[in-house]
C-alpha beads as a LAMMPS data file, in Angstrom:
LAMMPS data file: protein, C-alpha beads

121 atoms
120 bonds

1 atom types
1 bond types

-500.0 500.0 xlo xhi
-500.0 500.0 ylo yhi
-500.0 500.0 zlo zhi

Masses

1 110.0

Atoms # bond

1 1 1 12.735 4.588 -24.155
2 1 1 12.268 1.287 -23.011
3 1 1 10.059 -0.570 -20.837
4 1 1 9.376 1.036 -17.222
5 1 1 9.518 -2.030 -14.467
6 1 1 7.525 -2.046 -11.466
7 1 1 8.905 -3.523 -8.235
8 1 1 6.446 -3.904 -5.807
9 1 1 6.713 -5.397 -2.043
10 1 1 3.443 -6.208 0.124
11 1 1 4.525 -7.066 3.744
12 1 1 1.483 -8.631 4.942
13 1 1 0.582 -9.020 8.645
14 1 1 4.180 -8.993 9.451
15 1 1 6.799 -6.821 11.342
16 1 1 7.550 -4.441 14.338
17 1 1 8.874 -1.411 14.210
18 1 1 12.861 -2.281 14.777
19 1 1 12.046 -4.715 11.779
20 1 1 10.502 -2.349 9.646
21 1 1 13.391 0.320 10.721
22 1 1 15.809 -2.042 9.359
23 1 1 14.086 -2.947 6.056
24 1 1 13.799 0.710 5.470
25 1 1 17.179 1.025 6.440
26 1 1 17.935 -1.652 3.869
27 1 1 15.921 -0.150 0.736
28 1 1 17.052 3.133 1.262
29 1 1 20.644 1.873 0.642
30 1 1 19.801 -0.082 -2.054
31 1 1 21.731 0.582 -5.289
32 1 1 18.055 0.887 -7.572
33 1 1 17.556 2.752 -11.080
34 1 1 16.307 6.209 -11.734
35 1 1 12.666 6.144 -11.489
36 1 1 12.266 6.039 -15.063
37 1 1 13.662 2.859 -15.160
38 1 1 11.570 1.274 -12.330
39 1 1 9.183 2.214 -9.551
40 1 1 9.467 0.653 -6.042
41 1 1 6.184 0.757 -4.123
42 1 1 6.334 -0.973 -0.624
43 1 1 2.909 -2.094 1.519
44 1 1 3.659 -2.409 5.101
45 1 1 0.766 -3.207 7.693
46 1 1 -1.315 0.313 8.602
47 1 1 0.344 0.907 11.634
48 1 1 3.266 1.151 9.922
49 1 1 2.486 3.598 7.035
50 1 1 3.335 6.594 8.708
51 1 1 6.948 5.432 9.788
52 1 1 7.828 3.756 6.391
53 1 1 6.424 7.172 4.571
54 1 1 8.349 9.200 6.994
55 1 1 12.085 7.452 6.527
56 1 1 11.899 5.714 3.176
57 1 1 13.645 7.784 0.541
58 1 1 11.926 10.112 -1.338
59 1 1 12.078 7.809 -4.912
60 1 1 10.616 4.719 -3.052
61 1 1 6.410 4.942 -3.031
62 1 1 3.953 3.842 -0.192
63 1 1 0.989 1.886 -0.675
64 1 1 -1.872 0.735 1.549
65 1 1 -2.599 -3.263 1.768
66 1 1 -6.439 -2.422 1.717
67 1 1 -9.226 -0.005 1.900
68 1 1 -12.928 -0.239 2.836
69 1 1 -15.542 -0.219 -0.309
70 1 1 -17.017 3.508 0.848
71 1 1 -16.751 6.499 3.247
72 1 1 -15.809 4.840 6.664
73 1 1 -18.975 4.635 9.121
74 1 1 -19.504 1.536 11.749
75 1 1 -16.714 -0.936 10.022
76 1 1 -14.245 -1.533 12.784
77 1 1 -10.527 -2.458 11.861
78 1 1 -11.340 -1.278 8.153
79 1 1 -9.306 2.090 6.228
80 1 1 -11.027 3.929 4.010
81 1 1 -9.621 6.231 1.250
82 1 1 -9.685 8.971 2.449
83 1 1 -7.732 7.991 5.219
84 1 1 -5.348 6.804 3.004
85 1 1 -5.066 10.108 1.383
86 1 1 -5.486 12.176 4.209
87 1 1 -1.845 10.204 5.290
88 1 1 -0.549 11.033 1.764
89 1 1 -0.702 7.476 0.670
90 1 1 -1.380 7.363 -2.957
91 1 1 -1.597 3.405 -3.559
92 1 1 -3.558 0.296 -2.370
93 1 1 -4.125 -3.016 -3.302
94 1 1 -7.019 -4.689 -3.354
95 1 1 -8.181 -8.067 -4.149
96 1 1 -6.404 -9.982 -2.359
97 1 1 -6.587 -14.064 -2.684
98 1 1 -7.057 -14.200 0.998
99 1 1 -9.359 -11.841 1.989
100 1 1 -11.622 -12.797 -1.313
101 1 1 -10.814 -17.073 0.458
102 1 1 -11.829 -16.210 3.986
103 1 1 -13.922 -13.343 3.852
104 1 1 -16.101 -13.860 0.462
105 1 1 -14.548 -10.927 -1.480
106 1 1 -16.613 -11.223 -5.022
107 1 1 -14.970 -9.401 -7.883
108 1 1 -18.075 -6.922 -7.677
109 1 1 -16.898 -5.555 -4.444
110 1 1 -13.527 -5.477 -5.600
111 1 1 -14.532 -3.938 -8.261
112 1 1 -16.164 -1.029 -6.127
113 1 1 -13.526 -0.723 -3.771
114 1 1 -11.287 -0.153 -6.702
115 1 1 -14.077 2.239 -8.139
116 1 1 -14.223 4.166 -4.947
117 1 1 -10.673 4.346 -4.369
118 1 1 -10.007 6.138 -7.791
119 1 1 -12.857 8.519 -6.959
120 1 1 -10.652 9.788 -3.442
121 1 1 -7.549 10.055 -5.671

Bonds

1 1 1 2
2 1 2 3
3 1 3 4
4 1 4 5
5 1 5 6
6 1 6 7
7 1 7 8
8 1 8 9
9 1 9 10
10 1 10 11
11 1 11 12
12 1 12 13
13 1 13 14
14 1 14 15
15 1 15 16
16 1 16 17
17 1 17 18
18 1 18 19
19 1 19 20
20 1 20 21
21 1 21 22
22 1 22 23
23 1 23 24
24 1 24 25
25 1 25 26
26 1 26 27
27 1 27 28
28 1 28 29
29 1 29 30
30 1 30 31
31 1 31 32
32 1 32 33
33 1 33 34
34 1 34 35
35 1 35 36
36 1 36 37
37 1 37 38
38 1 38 39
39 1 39 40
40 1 40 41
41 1 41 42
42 1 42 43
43 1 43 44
44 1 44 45
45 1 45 46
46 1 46 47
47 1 47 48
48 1 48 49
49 1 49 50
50 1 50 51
51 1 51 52
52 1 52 53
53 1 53 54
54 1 54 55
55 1 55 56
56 1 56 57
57 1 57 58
58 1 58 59
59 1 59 60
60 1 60 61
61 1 61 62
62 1 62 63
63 1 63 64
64 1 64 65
65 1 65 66
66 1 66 67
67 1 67 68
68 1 68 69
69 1 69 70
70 1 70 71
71 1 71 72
72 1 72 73
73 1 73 74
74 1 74 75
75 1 75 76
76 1 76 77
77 1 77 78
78 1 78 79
79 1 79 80
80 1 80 81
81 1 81 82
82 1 82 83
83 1 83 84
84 1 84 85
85 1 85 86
86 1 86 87
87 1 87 88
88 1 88 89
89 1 89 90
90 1 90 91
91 1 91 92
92 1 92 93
93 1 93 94
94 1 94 95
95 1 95 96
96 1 96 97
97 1 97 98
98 1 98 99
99 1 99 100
100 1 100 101
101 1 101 102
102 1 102 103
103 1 103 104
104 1 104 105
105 1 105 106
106 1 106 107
107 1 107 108
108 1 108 109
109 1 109 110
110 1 110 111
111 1 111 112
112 1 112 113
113 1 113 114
114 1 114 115
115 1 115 116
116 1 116 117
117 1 117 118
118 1 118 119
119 1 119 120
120 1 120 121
């Protein structure tokens, strides 16, 4: 067998939801490989996970853009994992260039989020 290829698409802080309709129209038209050639894993903004999970096609995967380092508490406008998997979301990404530019992210507390993360999964 060969080598499995990973397609991945993060959408940033883009979108509304007749845009994201349409991409997800789009992909789930798309003439792709069985999943055993590649894996297609799309990040859409939060407020969009539940619409992309709900009318992309079943061989397409949904991943967060983010999730806080711990169990939630007082840390307004973050996600934590459990979140995540109580919407049946089974990916993030972390460590993004960005958010480690403008809001300090060291690789230690990537390194927990990605720690914690794998402990919710």
């Amino acid at each position: 067998m060969g080598r499995k290829f990973f397609v991945g698409g993060n959408w940033k802080c883009n979108g509304t939801t007749e845009e994201v309709k349409k991409i997800i129209n789009t992909l789930n038209e798309a003439q792709v490989p069985s999943q055993d050639v590649v894996e297609v894993v799309v990040s859409p903004p939060y407020v969009f996970l539940p619409t992309v999970k709900s009318l992309l096609r079943p061989d397409f995967h949904v991943a967060a853009q983010n999730c806080w380092v711990k169990k939630g508490g007082a840390f307004t406008g973050e996600v934590s994992a459990e979140m995540l998997v109580n919407l049946d979301i089974p990916w993030v990404i972390v460590g993004h260039s960005e958010r480690r530019l403008i809001l300090g992210e060291s690789n230690e507390f990537v390194g927990d989020k990605v720690a914690y993360a794998l402990s919710q999964s």
